[in-house]
N, C-alpha and C positions, 0 to 999 in steps of 0.2 A: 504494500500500500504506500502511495505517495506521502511525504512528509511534508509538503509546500500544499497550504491552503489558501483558498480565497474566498473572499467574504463580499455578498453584495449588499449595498446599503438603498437600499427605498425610501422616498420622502418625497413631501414637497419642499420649496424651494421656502426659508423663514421657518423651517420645523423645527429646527434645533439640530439639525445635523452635525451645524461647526461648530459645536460644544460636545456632541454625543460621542463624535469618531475619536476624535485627541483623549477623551477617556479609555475610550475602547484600546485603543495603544500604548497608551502611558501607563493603564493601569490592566489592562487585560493578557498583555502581552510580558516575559521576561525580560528582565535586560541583556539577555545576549542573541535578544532574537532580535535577526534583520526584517523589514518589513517596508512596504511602497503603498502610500495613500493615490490613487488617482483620481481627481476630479475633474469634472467640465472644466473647459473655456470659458464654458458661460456663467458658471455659477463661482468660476474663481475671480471674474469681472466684478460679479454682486456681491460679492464677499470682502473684497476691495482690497482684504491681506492673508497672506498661507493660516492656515491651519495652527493651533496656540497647540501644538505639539512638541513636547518635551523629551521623549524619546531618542537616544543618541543615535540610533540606529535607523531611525524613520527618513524613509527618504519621500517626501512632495513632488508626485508632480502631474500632469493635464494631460486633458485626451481630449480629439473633439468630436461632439455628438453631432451627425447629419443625419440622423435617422437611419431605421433598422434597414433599408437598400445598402446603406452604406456601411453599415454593421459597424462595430468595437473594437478600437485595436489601440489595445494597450501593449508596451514594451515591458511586460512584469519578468523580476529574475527573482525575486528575494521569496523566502521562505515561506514569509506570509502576506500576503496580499488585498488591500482593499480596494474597491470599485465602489465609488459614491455613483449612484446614479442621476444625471442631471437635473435639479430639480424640477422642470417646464416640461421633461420627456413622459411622451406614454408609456405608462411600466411596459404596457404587453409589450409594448415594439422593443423598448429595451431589454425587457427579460430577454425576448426572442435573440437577439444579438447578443445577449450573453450567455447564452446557453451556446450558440453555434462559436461562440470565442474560445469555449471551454472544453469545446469536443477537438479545438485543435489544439488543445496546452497539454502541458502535461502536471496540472494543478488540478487538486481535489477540493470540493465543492464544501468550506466550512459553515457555512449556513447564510442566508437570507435574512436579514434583518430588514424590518421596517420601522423608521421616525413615525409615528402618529403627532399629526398635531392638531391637537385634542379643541383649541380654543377657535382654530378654522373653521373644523371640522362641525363643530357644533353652532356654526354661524352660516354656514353654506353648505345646506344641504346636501348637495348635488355633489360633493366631494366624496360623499359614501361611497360612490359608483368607483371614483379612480380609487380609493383607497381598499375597498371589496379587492381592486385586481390585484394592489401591493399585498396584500394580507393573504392571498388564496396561493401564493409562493414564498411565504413566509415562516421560519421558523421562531421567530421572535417578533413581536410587536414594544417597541418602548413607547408609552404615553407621554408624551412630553406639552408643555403649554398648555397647564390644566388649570393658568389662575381664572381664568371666565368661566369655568364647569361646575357642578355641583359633584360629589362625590355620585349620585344616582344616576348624573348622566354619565360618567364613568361606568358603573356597572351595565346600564342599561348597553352602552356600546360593545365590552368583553360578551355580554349574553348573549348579543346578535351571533355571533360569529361561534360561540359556545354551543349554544342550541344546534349548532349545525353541525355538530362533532369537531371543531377544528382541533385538530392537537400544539398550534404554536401556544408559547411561552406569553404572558401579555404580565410585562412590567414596567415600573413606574421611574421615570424620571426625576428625580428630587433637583429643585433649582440647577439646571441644566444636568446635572451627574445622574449617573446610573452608581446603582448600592453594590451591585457585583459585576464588575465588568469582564473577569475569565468568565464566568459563569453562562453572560454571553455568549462568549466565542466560544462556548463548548460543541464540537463539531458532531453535534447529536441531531439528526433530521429528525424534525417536527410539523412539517408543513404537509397540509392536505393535497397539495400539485401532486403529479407522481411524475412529472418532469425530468425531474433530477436523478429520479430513482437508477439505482444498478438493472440491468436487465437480470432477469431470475438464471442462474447457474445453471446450464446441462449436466443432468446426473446419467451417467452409463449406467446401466442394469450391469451390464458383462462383457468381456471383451468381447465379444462380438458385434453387440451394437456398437461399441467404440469404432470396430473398425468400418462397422458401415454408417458412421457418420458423414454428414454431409456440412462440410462450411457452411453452405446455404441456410443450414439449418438450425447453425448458433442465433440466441436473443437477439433480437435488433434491441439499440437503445430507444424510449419512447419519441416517438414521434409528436414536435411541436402543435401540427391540428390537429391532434387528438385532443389536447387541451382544451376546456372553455371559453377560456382568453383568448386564447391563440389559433383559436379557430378562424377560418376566412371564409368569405361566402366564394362563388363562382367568377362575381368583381374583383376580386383582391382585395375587397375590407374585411373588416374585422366581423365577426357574427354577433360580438358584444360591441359595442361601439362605447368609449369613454367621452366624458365631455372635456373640453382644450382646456386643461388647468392655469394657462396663461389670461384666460379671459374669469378665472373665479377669485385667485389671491392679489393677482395687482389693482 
């Protein structure tokens, strides 16, 4: 099993991300682990300064998002790996391109994390929809930006997504920090996608089915429109369509 992971991070663009991830590394990670933050172009523009990462070992630095035609192409070397996702992108389009960036690395998949941001979310509806998509590939949820909520709409929102079996993690962000930040990055799959998943192992009965095995007939890994998100109609959209998150937070 590979020992180089990579972690993707979901959010909108003001969630709290450039407070969340510099935790996630400073305090999630060893000190003699090497590790590469990449973020948009666009979101390192609205950010206006790197990342308040303290980490000696972290290295910054940008990728630029043209949409999932153009797919993901980061230069990752290091051990461990972050991918912020930019915050204005369509998850599914960038899931999608990140899922085909990772079938050609040779990095294993440490979890899917999503920024919630709780105080948007609860002021703009219509956010449920793009946030549904970060969540349904998600092994973790941090609730972050919870001073306009009530603690009920906090539960009321985990129940949504409870009720429907999901198995991610949904924890809380305290004045920008996370309470356990390895605990995060524990490379333990909890999301309801089955995406990511390993194809299921061929078992031989006996040498002799071994040797009438056929290549053809090893697991394919899952295929993207099987997905719900990632489904496409006969046009080339989406079969779920999201609303342009650049026209709900600015």
């Amino acid at each position: 099993m590979s020992e180089k992971f990579v972690y993707l991070i979901l959010g909108s663009r003001g969630g709290g991300r450039s407070s969340v991830v510099p935790d996630l590394v400073d305090f999630g990670l060893e000190r003699s682990s090497e590790s590469q933050v990449f973020v948009s172009d666009e979101d390192k523009v609205a950010w206006g300064s790197p990342l308040s990462i303290r980490h000696a070992l972290c290295e910054q630095k940008s990728y630029t998002w043209s949409g999932v035609d153009e797919g993901l192409s980061v230069d990752a070397t290091s051990e461990t790996v972050f991918i912020v996702a930019d915050g204005l992108s369509d998850p599914a389009d960038f899931v999608e391109a990140f899922f085909n960036w990772l079938q050609g690395s040779d990095y294993e998949l440490g979890r899917i994390i999503t920024i919630a941001d709780c105080n948007r979310i609860h002021q703009e509806r219509k956010l449920l929809q793009w946030y549904d998509c970060c969540i349904h590939f998600s092994d973790v949820v941090l609730l972050s930006n919870r001073t306009e909520v009530s603690n009920k709409w906090v539960d009321e929102f985990k129940e949504r997504y409870l009720k429907e079996y999901y198995p991610c993690l949904f924890v809380f962000v305290k004045k920008g920090h996370l309470p356990n930040p390895s605990l995060v990055l524990e490379p333990e799959a909890r999301r309801i996608s089955k995406l990511f998943d390993e194809p299921d192992e061929y078992v031989f009965e006996d040498d002799e089915d071994e040797e009438a095995f056929d290549e053809e007939d090893e697991p394919a890994a899952w295929d993207p429109s099987k997905d719900p998100f990632l489904a496409k109609l006969g046009n080339g959209r989406r079969a779920r369509t999201l609303p342009h998150i650049s026209s709900l937070i600015d």
